[in-house]
LUMPA-119062 format. One record per atom (N, C-alpha, C): x, y, z; residue in one letter. Coordinates in steps of 0.2 Angstrom, whole numbers, plus 5000, padded with zeros to 4 digits. Layout:
N
XYZa;...
This chain:
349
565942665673x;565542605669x;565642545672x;565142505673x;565042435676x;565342375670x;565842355670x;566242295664x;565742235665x;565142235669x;564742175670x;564442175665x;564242235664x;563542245658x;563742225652x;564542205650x;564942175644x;564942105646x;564842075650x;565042005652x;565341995655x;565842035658x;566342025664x;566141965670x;566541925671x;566341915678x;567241915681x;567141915687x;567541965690x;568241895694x;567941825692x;568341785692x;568941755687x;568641775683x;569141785676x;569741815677x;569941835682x;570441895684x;570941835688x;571741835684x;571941765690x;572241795697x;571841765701x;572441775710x;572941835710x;572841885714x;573441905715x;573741955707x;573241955701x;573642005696x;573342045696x;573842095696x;573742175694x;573642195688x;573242255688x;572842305681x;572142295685x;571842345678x;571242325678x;570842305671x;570242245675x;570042215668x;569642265662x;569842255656x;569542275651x;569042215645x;568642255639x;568342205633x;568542255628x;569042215624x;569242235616x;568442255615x;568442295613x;567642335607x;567942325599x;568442335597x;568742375590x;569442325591x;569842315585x;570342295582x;570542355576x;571142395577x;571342435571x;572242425571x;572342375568x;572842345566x;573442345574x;573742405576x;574142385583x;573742415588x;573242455589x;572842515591x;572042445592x;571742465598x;571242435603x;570842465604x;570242465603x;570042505607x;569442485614x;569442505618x;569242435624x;568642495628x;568342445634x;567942475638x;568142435643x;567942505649x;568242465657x;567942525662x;568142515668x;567442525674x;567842625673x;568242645668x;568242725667x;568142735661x;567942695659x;567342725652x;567742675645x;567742715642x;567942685633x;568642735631x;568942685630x;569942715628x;570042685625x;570942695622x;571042655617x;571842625624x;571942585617x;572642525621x;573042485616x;573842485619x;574342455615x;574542395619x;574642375615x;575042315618x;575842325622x;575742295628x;576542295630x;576942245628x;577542255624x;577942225622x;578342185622x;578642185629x;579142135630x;578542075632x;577742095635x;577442035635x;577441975627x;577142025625x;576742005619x;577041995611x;577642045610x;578142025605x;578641985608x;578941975612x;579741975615x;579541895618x;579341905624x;579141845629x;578541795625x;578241825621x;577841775618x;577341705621x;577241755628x;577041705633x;576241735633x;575941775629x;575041785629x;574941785623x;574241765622x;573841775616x;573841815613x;573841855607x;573841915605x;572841915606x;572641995608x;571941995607x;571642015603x;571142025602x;570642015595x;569742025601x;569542065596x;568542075597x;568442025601x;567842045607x;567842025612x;568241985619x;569042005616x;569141955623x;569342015628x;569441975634x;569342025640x;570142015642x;570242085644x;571042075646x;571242115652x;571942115653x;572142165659x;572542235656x;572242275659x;572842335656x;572942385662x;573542415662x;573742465663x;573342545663x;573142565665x;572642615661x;572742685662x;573142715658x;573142785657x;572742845654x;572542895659x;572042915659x;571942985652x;572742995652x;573143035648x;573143015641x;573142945639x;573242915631x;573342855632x;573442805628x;573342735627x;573742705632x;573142665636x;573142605640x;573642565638x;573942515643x;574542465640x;574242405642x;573942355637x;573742295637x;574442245642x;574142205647x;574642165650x;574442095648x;573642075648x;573641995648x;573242005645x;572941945642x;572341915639x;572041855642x;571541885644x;571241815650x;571041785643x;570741705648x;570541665646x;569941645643x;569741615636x;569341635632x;568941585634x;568241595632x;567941545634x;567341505629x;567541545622x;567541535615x;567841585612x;568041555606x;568241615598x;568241565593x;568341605588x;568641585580x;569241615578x;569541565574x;570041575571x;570241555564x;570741605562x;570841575554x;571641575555x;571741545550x;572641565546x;573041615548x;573341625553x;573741685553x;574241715546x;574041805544x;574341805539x;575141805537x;575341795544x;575941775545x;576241715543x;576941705539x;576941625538x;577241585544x;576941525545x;577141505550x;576841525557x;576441555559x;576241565564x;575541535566x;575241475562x;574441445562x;573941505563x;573641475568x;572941525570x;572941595572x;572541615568x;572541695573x;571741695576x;571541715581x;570841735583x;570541785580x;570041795580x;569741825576x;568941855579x;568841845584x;568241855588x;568141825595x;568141815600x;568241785605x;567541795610x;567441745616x;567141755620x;566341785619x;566141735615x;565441745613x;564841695614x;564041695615x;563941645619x;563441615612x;563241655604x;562741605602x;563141635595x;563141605592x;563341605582x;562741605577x;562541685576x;562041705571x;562241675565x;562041595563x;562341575556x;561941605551x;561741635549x;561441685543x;561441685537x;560841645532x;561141625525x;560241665524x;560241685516x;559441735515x;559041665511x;558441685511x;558041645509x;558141655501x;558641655496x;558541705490x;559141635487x;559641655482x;560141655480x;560541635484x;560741665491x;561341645495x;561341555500x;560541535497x;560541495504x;560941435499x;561441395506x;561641335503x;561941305510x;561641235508x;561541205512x;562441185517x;562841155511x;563341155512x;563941205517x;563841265514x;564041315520x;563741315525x;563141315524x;562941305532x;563141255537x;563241175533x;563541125537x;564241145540x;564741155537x;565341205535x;565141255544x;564841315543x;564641355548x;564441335555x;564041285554x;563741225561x;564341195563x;564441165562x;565441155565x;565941175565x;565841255563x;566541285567x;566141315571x;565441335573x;565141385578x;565141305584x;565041245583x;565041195590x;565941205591x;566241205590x;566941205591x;567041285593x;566841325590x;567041385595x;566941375601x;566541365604x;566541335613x;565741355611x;565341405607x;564541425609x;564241405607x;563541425605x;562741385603x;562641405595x;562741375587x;562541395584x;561741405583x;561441455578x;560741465580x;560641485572x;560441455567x;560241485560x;559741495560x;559841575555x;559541615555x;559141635547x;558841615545x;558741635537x;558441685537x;558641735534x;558541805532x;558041825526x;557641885527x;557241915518x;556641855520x;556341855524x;555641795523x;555541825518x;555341885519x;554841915515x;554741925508x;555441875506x;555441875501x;555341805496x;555141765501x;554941705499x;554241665502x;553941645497x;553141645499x;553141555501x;553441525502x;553641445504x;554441445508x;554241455513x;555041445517x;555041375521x;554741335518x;554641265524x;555241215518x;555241215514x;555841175510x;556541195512x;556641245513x;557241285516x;557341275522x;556841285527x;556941255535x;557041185534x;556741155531x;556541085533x;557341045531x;557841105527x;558541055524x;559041075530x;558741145534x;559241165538x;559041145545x;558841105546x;558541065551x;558641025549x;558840965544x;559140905542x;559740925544x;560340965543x;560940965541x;561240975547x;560741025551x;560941055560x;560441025567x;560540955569x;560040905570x;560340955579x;559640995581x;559741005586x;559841085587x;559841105582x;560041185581x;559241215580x;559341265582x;558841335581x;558841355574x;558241345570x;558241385563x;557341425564x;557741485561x;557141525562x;557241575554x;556641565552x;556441625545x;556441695548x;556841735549x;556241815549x;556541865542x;556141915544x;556341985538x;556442045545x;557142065545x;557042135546x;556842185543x;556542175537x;556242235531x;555342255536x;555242165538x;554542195541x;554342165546x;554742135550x;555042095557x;554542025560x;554542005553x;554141965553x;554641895556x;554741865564x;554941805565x;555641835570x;555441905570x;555941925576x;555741905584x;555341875584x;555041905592x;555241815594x;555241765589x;555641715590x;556441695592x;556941755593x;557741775594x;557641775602x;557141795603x;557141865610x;557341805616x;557341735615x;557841705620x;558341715621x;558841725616x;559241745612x;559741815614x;559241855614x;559241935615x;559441975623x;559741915629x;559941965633x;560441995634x;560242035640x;560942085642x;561642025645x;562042045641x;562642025644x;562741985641x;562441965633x;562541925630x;562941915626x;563441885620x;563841945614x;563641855608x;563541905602x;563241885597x;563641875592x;563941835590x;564141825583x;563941825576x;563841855571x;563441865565x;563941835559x;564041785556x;564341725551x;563741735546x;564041775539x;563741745535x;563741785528x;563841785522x;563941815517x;563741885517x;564141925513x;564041995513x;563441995507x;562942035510x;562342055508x;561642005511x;561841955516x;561341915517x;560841965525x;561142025525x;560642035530x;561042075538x;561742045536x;561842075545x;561742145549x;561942185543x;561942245547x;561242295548x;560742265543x;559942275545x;559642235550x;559942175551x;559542125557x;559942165563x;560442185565x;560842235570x;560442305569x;560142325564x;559842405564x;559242385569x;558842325567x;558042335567x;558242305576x;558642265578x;558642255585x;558942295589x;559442365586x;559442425590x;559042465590x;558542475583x;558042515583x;558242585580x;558842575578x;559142645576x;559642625570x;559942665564x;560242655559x;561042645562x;561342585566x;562042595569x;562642565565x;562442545560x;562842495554x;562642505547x;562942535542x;562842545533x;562542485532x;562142495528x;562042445525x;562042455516x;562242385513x;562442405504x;561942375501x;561942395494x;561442375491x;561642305488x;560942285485x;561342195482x;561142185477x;561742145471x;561742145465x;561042105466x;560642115459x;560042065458x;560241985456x;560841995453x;561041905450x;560941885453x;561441895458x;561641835462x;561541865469x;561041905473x;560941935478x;561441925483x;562141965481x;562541965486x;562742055486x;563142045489x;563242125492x;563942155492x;564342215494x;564542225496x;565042225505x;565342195506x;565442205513x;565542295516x;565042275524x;564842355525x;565342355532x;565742305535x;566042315541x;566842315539x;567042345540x;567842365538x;568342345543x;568042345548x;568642305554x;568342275560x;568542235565x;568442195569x;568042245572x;567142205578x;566942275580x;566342225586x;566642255592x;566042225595x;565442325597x;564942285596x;564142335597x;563642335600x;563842375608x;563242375613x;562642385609x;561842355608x;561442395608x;561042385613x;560642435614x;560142465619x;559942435624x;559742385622x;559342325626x;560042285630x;560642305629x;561042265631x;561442205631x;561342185624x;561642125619x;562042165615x;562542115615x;563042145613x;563142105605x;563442145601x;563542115594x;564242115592x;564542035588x;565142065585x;565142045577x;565242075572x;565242075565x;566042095564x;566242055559x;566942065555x;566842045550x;567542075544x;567542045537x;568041995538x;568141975541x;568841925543x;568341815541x;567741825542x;567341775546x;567641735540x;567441735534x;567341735526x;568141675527x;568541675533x;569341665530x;569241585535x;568641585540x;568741535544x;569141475541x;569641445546x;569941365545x;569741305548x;569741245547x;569441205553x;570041175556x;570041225562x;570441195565x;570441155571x;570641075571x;570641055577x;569741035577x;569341025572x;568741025575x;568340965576x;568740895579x;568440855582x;567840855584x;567740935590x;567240915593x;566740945591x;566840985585x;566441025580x;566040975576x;566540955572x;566240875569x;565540845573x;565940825579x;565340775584x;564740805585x;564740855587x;564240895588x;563740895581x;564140925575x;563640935570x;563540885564x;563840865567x;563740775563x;563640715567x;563340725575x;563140665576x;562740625573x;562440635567x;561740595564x;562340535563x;562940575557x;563440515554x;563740485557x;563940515565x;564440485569x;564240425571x;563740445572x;563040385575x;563240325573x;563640325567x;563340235563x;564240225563x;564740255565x;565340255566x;565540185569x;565340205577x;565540145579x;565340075578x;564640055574x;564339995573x;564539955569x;565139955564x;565439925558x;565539855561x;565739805557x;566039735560x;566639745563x;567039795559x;567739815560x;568039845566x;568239865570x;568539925570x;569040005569x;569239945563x;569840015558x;569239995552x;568540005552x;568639985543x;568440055544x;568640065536x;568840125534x;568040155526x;567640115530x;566740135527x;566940125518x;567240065514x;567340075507x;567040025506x;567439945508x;567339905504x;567239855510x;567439865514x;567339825523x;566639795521x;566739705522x;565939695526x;565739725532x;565139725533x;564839745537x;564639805542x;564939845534x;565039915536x;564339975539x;564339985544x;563840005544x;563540075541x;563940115539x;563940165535x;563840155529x;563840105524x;563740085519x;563140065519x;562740035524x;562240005522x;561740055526x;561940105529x;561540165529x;561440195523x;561640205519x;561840235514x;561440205508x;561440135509x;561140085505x;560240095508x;560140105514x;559540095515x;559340175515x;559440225514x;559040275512x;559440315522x;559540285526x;559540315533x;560040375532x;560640365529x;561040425529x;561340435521x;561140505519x;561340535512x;561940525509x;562240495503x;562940495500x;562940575501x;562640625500x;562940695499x;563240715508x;562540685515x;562940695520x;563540705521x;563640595523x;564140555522x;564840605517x;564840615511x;565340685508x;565540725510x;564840775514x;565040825518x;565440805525x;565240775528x;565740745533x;566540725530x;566440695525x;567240675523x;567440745521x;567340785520x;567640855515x;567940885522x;567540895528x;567640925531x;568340895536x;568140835538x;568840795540x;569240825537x;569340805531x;569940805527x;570240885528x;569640935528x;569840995526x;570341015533x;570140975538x;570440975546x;571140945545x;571140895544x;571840865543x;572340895537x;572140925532x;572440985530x;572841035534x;572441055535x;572541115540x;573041095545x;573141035550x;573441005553x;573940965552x;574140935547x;574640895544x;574640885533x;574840945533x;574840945524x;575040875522x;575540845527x;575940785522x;575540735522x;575340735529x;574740685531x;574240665525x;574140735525x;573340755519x;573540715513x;574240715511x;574340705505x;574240645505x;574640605510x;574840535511x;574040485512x;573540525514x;573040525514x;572440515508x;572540565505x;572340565499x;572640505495x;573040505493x;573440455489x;573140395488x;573040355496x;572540295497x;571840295496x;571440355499x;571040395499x;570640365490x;571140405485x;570740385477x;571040325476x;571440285480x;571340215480x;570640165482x;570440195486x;569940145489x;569340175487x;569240235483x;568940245481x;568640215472x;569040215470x;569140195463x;568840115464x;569240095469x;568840005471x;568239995471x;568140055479x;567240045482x;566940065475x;567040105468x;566640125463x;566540045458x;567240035459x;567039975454x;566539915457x;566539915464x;566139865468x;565339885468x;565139945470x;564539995469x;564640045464x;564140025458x;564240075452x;563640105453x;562840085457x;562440145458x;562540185461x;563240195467x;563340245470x;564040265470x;563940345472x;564840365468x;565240415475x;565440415475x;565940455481x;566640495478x;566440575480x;566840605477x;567440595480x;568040605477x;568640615479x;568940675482x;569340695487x;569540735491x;570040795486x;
């Protein structure tokens, strides 16, 4: 088996180390299961690297590693090369911050359905942790066929994701499929982000062309679903794009995401550096230029929110005391900027 047709490229491997390279396919709790140039096996972790020494990244779907490889029963994982994007959440461990969760992928299916699930907010949410992973978000609105005016839905996800790919289809009757097919090469791996029932594992059916992922049925309320993938899972199909789906996505943190921010929010960033000020903190400051964006119709109070939610939810993550010490001033200078501008309201963290 050729490891190139997973993505491989053969510089990833450092100087001089031994094994041979593999690609995590599966995640089952200590057990792997991987592919490499002698087909598809499973693999454990060597110990003294990974427990003991503490000097490698535990692996996770999609990343590419070195192992040991026996041909008699499970391979012995030695290293975790270098990722060149992933996601991460909460390790459920205490104390231990991020765990990876999917790794080394090149575009982020953000996938919300045209029905009951779409929301603008998670979306924004979804666009900045997909530019901080390191790859390309690309939304996806799922069920056209189930809506007879999809141009107010495009039209807010293309305000929110200035510079991203939004595309309507239906896998039901592959109406806007042929618009991905940039999207769709060999060698490529795909990340699918987006609630349970909004579509993933039929939009994976209709692009292998075969039944290769369950799909569940969806309550009418509230058109959500069941989740159908059970464990971490990357999925050659045919054409030679690879897919990873997990139930893990749902737990993302924003961790570290500066550059995620920048990327998905430069509309807001935009008016950052223009203030009189340099520390003014966009409340009460003259000259503020965020404020009189705000005032002139250029940039949303709901935006401008979203961007401070998200901050904040980041600096959580990274310094709880901070957060606190944060907030504290935070409903200070808010309370002010209210009693100064009463037609405008800014919520509280």
């Amino acid at each position: 088996m050729n490891l190139t047709d997973y993505g491989f490229i053969p510089t990833m491997v450092p100087e001089g180390f031994d094994g041979i390279p593999a690609r995590i396919t599966a995640v089952h709790k200590e057990r792997y299961e991987l592919v490499c140039e002698f087909g598809y096996a499973f693999g454990r972790l060597k110990a003294s690297i990974y427990y003991y020494d503490g000097t490698e990244e535990f692996p996770t779907t999609g990343d590419f590693v070195m192992i040991n490889h026996n041909p008699g029963g499970d391979s012995q994982i030695i290293k975790t090369l270098e990722r060149r994007s992933f996601f991460s959440r909460l390790d459920p461990i205490p104390g231990k911050g991020e765990q990876a969760v999917a790794a080394n992928f090149d575009y982020v299916f953000i996938m919300q359905s045209l029905n009951h699930d779409f929301n603008v907010r998670r979306m924004e949410r979804y666009v900045t942790l997909a530019w901080q992973s390191g790859a390309v978000p690309v939304i996806i609105l799922t069920k056209a066929d189930l809506a007879d005016d999809r141009s107010d839905q495009i039209r807010k996800a293309q305000n929110v994701a200035p510079g991203v790919g939004v595309y309507a289809i239906s896998a039901k009757t592959g109406y806007g499929l042929e618009a991905l097919e940039d999207y769709l090469k060999p060698q490529k791996t795909i990340v699918f982000l987006g609630s349970s029932g909004v579509g993933k594992s039929s939009l994976v059916n209709v692009l292998a062309g075969q039944d290769i992922m369950a799909t569940g049925d969806i309550r009418e309320d509230d058109s959500r679903g069941r989740h159908t993938t059970t464990h971490r899972q990357l999925i050659m199909l045919p054409n030679g794009v690879m897919i990873i789906d997990t139930p893990g996505m749902r737990e993302l943190g924003m961790w570290d995401v500066s550059n995620g921010l920048g990327e998905a929010f430069s509309d807001v960033e935009s008016f950052l550096g223009q203030c009189r000020f340099s520390d003014c903190r966009h409340q009460t400051e003259p000259g503020c230029a965020v404020r009189a964006a705000i005032d002139s119709g250029e940039l949303t109070t709901d935006r401008w929110e979203s961007y401070l939610k998200l901050m904040r939810e980041a600096m959580f993550s990274d310094d709880k005391a901070g957060y606190l010490r944060y907030k504290q001033q935070w409903g200070k200078d808010i309370a002010k900027w209210n009693r100064q501008t009463p037609h405008l309201r800014y919520a509280r963290p």
